[in-house]
C-alpha positions in Angstrom: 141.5 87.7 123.3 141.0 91.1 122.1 137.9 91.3 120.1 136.3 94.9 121.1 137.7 98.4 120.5 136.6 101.5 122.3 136.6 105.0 121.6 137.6 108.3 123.4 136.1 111.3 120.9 137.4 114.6 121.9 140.7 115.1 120.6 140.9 111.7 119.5 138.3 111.1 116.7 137.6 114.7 116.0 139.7 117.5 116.0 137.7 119.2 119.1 139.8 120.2 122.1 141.0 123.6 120.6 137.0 124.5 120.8 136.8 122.9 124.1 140.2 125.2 124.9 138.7 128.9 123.2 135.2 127.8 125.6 137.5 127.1 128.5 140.1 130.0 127.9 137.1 132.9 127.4 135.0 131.3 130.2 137.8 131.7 132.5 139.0 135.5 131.4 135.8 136.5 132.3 136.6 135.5 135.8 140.2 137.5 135.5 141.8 133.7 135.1 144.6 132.4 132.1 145.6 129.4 132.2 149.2 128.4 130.7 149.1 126.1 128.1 150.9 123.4 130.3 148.1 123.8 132.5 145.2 123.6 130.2 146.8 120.4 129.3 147.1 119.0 132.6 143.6 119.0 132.8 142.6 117.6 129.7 140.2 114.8 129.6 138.1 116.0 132.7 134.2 116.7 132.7 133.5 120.3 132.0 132.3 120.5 136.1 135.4 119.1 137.3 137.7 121.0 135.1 135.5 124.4 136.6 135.9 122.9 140.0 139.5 122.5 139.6 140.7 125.5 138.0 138.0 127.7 140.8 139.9 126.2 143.6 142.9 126.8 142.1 142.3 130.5 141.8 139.8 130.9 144.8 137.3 131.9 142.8 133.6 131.5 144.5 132.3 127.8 143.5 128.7 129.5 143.6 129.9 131.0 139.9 130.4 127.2 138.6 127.2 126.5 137.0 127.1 129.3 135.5 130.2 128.6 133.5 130.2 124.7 132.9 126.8 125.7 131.0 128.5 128.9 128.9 131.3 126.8 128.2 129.2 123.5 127.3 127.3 125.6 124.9 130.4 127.3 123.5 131.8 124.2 122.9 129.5 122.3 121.0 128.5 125.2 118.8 132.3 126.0 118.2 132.7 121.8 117.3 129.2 121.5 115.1 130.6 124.9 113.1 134.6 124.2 112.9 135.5 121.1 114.2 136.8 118.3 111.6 137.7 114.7 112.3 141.3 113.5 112.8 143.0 112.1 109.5 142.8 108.6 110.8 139.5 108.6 112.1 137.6 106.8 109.2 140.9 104.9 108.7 140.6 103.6 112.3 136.7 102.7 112.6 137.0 100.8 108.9 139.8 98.6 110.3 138.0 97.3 113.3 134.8 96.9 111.4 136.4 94.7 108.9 137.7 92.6 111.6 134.2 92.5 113.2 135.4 94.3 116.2 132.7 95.0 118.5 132.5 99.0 119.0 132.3 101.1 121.5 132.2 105.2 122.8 133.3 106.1 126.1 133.9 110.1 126.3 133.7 112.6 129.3 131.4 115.0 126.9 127.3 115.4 127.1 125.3 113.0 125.3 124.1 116.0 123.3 127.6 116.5 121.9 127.8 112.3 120.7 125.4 113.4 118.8 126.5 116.6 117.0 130.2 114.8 116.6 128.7 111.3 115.6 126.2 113.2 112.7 129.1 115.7 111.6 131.4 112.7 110.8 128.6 110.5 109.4 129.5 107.6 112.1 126.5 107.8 114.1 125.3 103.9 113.4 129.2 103.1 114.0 129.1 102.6 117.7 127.1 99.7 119.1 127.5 101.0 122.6 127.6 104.8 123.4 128.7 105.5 127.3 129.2 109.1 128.8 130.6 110.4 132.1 127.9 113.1 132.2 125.6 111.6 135.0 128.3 109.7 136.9 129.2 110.2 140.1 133.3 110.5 138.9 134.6 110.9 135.6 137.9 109.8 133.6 140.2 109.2 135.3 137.9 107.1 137.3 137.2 103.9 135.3 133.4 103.4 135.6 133.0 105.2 132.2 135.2 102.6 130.4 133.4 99.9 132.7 130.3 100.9 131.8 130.8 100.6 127.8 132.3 97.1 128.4 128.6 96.0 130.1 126.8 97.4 127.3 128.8 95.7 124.7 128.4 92.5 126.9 132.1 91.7 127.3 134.9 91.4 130.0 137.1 94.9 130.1 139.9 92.3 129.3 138.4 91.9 125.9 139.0 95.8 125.1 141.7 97.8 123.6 141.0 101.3 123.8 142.0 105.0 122.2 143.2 107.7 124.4 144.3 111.1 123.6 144.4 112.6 127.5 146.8 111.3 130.4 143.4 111.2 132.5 141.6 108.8 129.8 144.6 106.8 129.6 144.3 106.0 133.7 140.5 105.5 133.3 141.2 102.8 130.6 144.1 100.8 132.7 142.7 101.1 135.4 139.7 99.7 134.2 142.5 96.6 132.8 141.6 97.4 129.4 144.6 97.3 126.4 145.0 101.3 125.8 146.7 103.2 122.8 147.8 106.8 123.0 147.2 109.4 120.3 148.9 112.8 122.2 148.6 116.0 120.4 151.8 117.1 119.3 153.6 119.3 121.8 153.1 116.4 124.4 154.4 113.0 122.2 157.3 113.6 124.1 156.4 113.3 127.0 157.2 110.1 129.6 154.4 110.1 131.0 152.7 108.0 128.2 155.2 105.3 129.1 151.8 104.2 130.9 150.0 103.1 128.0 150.6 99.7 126.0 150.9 101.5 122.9 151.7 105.2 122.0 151.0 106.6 117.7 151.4 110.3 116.8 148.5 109.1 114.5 145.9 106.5 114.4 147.0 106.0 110.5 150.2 104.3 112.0 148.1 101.7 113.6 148.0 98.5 111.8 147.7 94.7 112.0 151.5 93.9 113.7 150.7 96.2 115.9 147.3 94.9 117.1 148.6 91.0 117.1 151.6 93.2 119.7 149.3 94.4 122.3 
């Protein structure tokens, strides 16, 4: 029985991974590398090291650089988010529905800790979440399941107790193969794409979930 829902953040609950994008994008230029919007994509959902890691192979750009950028574009980020960032229309919408039904709630995002917090204080749900679970300090990140895994042992329950939110292919992996329930939110130049066939459940919105769909999955 599905009785615990939890949360991806960027690009899901708050309107983030354009900020995430201008930090990538201008951390990368200064390196001489552009990245194709297909390609930014493709990497979505990724911790800030991996995504550096990834995109420096790719380019043979010298790894000894890396640090130096995941921290200019971690610190791009979150200022770009606290200062412009707004939540997704169906973020309140989403986190009242589960609440009423006594959901338990969880957060399981690839981001800092330090960013939960500016996001969770910005949108005035930062008491929402009775388990908070990052990818920071983990050996792998989405879409290796331990972050999703993690979040279930906090909250006390079996992963096949959870239905979760995704906005990134790579999140949506981490929560099946984790054997939680997960819904897809894709931004909009990507709804059509089959590879969300993957997921139990795919919205261009999380106003359009409901209660037939929930008693469906």
């Amino acid at each position: 029985m599905l009785d615990t829902v939890i949360f991806d953040m960027d690009g899901l609950l708050i309107d983030s991974e354009p900020q995430w994008q201008l930090a990538g994008k201008e951390t990368l230029h200064e390196f001489g590398i552009s990245l194709t919007q297909e390609q930014y994509f493709s990497s979505t959902g990724l911790r800030t090291p991996e995504w550096i890691e990834y995109w420096f192979t790719h380019f043979r750009i010298d790894i000894v650089h890396a640090a130096e950028a995941i921290h200019t574009i971690e610190q791009r980020a979150i200022h770009n988010i606290r200062e412009n960032a707004v939540a997704f229309p169906g973020t309140h919408y989403i986190i009242k529905f589960f609440k009423e039904k006594k959901f338990r709630m969880g957060l399981a995002t690839s981001s800092p800790l330090r960013l939960v917090k500016v996001v969770t204080e910005k949108l005035g749900i930062i008491d929402v979440f009775d388990a908070v679970s990052s990818a920071e300090d983990l050996p792998h990140g989405k879409p290796h399941p331990q972050v999703y895994l993690n979040c279930a042992s906090q909250l006390n329950v079996s992963p096949l107790q959870c239905i979760c939110f995704e906005d990134s292919f790579n999140g949506l992996i981490s929560a099946k193969a984790a054997r939680m329930k997960c819904v897809v939110v894709p931004v909009k130049q990507q709804q059509k794409d089959r590879k969300w066939y993957a997921a139990d459940l795919q919205l261009p919105s999380l106003l359009k979930f409901n209660d037939i769909l929930l008693s469906g999955l």
